[in-house]
C-alpha positions in Angstrom: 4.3 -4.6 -22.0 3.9 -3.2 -18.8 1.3 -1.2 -17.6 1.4 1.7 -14.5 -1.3 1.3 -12.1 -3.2 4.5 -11.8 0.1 6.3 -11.4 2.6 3.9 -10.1 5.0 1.5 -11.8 4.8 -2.0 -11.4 5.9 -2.8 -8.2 5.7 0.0 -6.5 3.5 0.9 -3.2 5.5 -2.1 -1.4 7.7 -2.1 1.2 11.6 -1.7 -0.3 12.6 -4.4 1.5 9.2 -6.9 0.9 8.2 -9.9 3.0 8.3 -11.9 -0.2 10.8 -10.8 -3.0 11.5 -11.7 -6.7 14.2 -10.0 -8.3 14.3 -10.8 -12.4 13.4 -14.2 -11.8 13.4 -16.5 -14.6 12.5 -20.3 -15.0 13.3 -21.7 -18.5 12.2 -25.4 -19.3 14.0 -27.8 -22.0 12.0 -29.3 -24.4 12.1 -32.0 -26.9 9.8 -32.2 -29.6 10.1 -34.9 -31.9 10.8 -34.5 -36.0 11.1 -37.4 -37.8 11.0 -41.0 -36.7 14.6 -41.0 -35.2 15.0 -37.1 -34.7 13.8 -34.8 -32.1 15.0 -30.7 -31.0 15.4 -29.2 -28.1 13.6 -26.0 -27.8 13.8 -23.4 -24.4 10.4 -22.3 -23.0 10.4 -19.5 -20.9 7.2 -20.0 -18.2 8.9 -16.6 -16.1 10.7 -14.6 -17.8 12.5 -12.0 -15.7 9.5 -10.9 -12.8 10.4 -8.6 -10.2 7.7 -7.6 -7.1 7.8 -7.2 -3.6 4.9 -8.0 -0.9 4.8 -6.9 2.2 3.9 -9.0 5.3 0.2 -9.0 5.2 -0.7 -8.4 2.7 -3.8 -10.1 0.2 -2.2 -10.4 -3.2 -4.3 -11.6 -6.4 -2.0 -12.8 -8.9 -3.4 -13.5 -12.2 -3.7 -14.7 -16.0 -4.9 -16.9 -18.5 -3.8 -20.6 -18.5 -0.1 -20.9 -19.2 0.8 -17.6 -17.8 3.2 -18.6 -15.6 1.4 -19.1 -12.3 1.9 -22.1 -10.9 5.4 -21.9 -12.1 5.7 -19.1 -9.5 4.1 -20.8 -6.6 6.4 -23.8 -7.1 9.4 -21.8 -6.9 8.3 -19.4 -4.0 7.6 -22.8 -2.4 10.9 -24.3 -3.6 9.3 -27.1 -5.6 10.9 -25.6 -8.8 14.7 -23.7 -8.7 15.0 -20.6 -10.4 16.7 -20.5 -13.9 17.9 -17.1 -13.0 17.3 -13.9 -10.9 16.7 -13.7 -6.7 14.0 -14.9 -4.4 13.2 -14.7 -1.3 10.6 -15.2 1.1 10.6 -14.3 4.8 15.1 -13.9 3.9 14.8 -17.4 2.9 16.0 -19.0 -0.5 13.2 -21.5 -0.6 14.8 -24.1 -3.2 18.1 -24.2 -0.6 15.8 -24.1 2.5 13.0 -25.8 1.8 12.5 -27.9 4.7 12.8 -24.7 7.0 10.9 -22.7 4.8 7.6 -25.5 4.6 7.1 -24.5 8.5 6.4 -20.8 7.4 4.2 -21.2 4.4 1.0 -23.2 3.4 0.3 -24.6 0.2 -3.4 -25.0 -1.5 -3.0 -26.4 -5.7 -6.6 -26.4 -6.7 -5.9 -29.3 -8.9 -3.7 -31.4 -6.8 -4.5 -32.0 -3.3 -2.1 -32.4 0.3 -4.2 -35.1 1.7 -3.5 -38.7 1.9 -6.1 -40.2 -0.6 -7.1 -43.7 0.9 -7.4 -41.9 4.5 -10.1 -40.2 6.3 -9.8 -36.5 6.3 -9.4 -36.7 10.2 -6.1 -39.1 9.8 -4.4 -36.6 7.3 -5.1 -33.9 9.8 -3.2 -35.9 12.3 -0.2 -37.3 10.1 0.1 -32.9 9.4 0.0 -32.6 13.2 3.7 -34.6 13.8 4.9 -33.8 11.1 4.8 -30.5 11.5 5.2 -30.5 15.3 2.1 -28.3 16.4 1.7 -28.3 19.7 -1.3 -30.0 20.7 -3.3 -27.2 22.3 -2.8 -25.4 19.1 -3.5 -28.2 16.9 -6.8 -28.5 18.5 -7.7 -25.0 18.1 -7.3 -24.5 14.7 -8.5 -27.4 13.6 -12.1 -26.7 15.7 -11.8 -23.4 13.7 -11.3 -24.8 10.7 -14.1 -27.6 11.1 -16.4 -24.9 12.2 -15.9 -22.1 9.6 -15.2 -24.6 6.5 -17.7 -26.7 7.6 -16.3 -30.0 8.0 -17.3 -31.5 10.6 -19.6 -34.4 8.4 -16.4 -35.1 6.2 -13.6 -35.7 9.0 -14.2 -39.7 8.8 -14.7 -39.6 5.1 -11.9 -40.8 2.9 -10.2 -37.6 1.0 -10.6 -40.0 -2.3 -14.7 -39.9 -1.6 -15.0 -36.3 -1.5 -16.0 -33.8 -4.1 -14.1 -31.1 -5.7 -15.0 -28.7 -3.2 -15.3 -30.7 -0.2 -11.7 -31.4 -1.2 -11.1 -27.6 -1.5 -11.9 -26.9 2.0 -10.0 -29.6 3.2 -6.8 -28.9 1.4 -7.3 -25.1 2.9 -7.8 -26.3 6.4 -4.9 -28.7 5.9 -2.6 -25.5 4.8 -3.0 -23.8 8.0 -3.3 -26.0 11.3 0.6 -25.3 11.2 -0.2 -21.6 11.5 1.5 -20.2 8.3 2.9 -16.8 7.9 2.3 -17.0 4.3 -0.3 -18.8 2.4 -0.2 -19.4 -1.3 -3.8 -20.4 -2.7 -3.6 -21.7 -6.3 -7.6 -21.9 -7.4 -8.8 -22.2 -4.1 -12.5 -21.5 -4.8 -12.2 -24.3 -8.0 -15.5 -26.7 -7.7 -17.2 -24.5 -4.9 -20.5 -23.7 -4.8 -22.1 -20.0 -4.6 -22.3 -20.9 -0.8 -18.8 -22.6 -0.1 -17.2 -20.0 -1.7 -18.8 -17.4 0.4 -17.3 -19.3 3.2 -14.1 -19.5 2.1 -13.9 -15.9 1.2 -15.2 -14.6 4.6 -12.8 -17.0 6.4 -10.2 -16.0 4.5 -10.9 -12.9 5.2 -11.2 -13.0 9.1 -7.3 -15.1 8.7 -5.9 -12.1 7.5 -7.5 -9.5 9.4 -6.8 -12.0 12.9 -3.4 -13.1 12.3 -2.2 -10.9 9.5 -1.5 -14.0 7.2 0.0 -12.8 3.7 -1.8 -14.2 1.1 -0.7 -14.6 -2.8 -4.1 -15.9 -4.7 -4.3 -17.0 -8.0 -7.7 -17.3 -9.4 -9.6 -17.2 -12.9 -12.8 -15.8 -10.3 -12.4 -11.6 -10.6 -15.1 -11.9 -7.6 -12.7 -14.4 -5.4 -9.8 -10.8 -6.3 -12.4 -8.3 -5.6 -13.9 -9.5 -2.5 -10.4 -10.3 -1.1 -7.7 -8.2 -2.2 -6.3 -4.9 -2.2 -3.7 -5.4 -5.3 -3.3 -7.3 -8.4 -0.5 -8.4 -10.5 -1.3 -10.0 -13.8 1.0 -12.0 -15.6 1.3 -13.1 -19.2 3.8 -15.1 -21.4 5.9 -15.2 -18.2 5.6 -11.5 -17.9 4.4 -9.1 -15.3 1.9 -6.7 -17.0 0.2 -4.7 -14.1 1.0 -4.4 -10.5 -2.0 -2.3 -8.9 -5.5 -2.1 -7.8 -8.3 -4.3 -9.8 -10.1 -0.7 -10.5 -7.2 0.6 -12.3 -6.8 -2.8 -14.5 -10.1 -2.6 -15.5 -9.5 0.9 -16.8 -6.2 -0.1 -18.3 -8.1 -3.1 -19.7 -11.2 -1.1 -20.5 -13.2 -4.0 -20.0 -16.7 -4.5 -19.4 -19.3 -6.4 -17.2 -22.7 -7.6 -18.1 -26.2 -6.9 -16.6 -28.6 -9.7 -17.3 -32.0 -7.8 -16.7 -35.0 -10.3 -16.6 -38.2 -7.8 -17.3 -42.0 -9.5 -16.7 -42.4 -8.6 -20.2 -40.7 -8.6 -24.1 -40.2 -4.9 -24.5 -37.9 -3.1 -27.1 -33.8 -2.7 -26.0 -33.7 -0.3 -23.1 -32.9 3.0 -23.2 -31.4 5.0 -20.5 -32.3 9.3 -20.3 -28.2 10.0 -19.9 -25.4 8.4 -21.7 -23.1 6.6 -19.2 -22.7 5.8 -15.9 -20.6 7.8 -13.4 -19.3 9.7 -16.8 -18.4 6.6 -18.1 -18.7 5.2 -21.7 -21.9 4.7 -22.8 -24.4 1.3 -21.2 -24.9 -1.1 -24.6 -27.8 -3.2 -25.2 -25.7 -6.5 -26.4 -28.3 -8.7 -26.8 -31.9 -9.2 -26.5 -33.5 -12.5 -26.1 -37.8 -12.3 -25.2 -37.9 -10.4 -21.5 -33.9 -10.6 -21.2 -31.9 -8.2 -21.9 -28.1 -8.0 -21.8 -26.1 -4.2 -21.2 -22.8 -4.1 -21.0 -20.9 -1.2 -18.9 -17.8 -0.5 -18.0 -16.1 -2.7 -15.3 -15.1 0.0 -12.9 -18.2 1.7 -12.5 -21.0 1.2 -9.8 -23.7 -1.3 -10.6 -25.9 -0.1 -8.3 -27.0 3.1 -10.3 -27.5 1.2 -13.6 -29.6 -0.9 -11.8 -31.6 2.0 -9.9 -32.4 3.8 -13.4 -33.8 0.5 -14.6 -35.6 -0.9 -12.1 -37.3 2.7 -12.0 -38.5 3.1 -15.7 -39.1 -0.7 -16.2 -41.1 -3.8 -14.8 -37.9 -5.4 -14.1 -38.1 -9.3 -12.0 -34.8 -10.3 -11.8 -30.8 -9.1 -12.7 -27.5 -10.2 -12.3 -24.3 -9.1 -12.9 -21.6 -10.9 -14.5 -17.9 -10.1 -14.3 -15.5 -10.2 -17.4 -12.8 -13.0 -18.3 -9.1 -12.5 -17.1 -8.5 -13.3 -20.5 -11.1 -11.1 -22.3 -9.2 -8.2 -20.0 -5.8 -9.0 -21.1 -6.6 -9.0 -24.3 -8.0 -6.0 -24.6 -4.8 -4.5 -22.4 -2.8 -5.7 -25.8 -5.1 -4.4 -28.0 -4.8 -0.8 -26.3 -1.4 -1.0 -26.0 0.6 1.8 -28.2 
């Protein structure tokens, strides 16, 4: 199934030529599952099963789906870790699983589960084993590691052993590590994984400020709809190894039809709220889902503003606190099946 994005087709709105460019790429995996005590099959599974998109340099990409999608299995190949079972790819004209070492001085790398960094060593020594390897020139070197210390916040964890930091102390290292080299492209696999509310707003911002500054392109994948919707201008989801939507994350919440949730906290237990008008910004109606003492829980649809919902109830009730929750990736797919003809 593949969905058009508020009146394109997948793929389209990119440059023909595209600073990164897949062309019906496939990767199919053997696999033996065993049947008996002495007997086992072979079975093919299909992680990408003929994708095709373009992005142009500069661009902020999410890319994104439930677990097993096929996600990782596109990183690894843009990166060259994996070969392609079929189809064309390309990034910056380069075929990264037969240039790979050429390729590795053009991209940066960030696997949320895996880390870059020499375990036993301080942060500070990986950062200088990255240094020769990649050749960086000292002055630069310097620079963007200050800039990394200073905006990541580092600068207490440089002489602590990578195998002694947290999750997302790791995080920031790993993303700082991905860049000293100065990267034209920068593939983040859950980069906000582990983060606090605060580290993540870091990350974000400086994220952010790398693309605006240096024009970095960026291909996220992320199960965070915030981490897509602070950061990027398009969104591609993929499923079963196929690309379902290619557009903005307004129109996949549309497609999706999918909802967000208002926690309102009022000083007092009062009956399910009811709002004068049905809807919001001529949307479907707001639902009371649940109602638990002084909290209450409306749902709403995803691609409407917040920020009148919360007006209208904040002037007919004794409201104290609210927040806003954004929907699954998965509870969006599935709903994109379900509405599928």
């Amino acid at each position: 199934m593949t969905r058009r994005a508020q009146g394109g087709p997948v793929g389209a709105g990119v440059d023909e030529g595209g600073f990164i460019t897949l062309d019906g790429v496939e990767k199919v995996f053997q696999v033996r599952r065993r049947t008996g005590l002495l007997r086992s099959e072979r079975r093919e599974v299909r992680a990408v099963d003929g994708i095709s998109f373009r992005v142009a340099r500069g661009e902020v990409v999410g890319y994104i789906g439930p677990n097993g999608a096929g996600k990782s299995t596109t990183i690894k190949m843009l990166t060259g870790i994996l070969t392609p079972s079929g189809g064309r790819l390309r990034v910056a004209g380069i075929d990264p699983s037969r240039e790979r070492t050429r390729l590795a001085h053009r991209i940066g790398v960030v696997f949320g589960q895996r880390t870059t960094l020499w375990w036993d060593l301080p942060l500070r020594d990986s950062y200088r084993l990255m240094h020769r390897m990649y050749r960086i020139p000292d002055r630069r070197y310097r620079e963007n590691l200050d800039r990394c210390v200073e905006l990541l916040d580092l600068g207490e964890l440089l002489e602590v052993p990578v195998r002694q930091l947290s999750l997302g102390q790791r995080m920031r290292g790993d993303i700082a590590a991905a860049l000293l080299h100065d990267p034209e492209v920068l593939y983040l696999d859950e980069p906000t994984i582990g983060l606090d509310v605060v580290s993540k707003v870091k990350v974000r911002q400086f994220l952010k400020d790398l693309n605006a500054e240096r024009g970095t392109t960026v291909l996220l994948t992320t199960h965070d709809l915030t981490d897509i919707e602070q950061l990027c201008s398009r969104v591609m989801v993929i499923d079963h190894g196929r690309l379902m939507y290619d557009g903005s994350l307004a129109g996949l919440h549309e497609v999706g039809e999918s909802e967000r949730m208002l926690v309102v906290d009022l000083e007092r237990e009062l009956p399910p709220i009811r709002l004068e008008s049905e809807g919001v910004d001529g949307r479907p109606p707001v639902r009371v889902v649940k109602v638990e003492g002084p909290r209450q829980w409306l749902a709403f649809p995803a691609a409407a503003s917040a920020a009148p919902l919360v007006a209208r109830i904040a002037a007919g009730y004794p409201l104290v606190d609210l927040s806003v929750r954004e929907p699954d990736i998965e509870a969006v797919i599935a709903r994109m099946y379900e509405s599928a003809p």
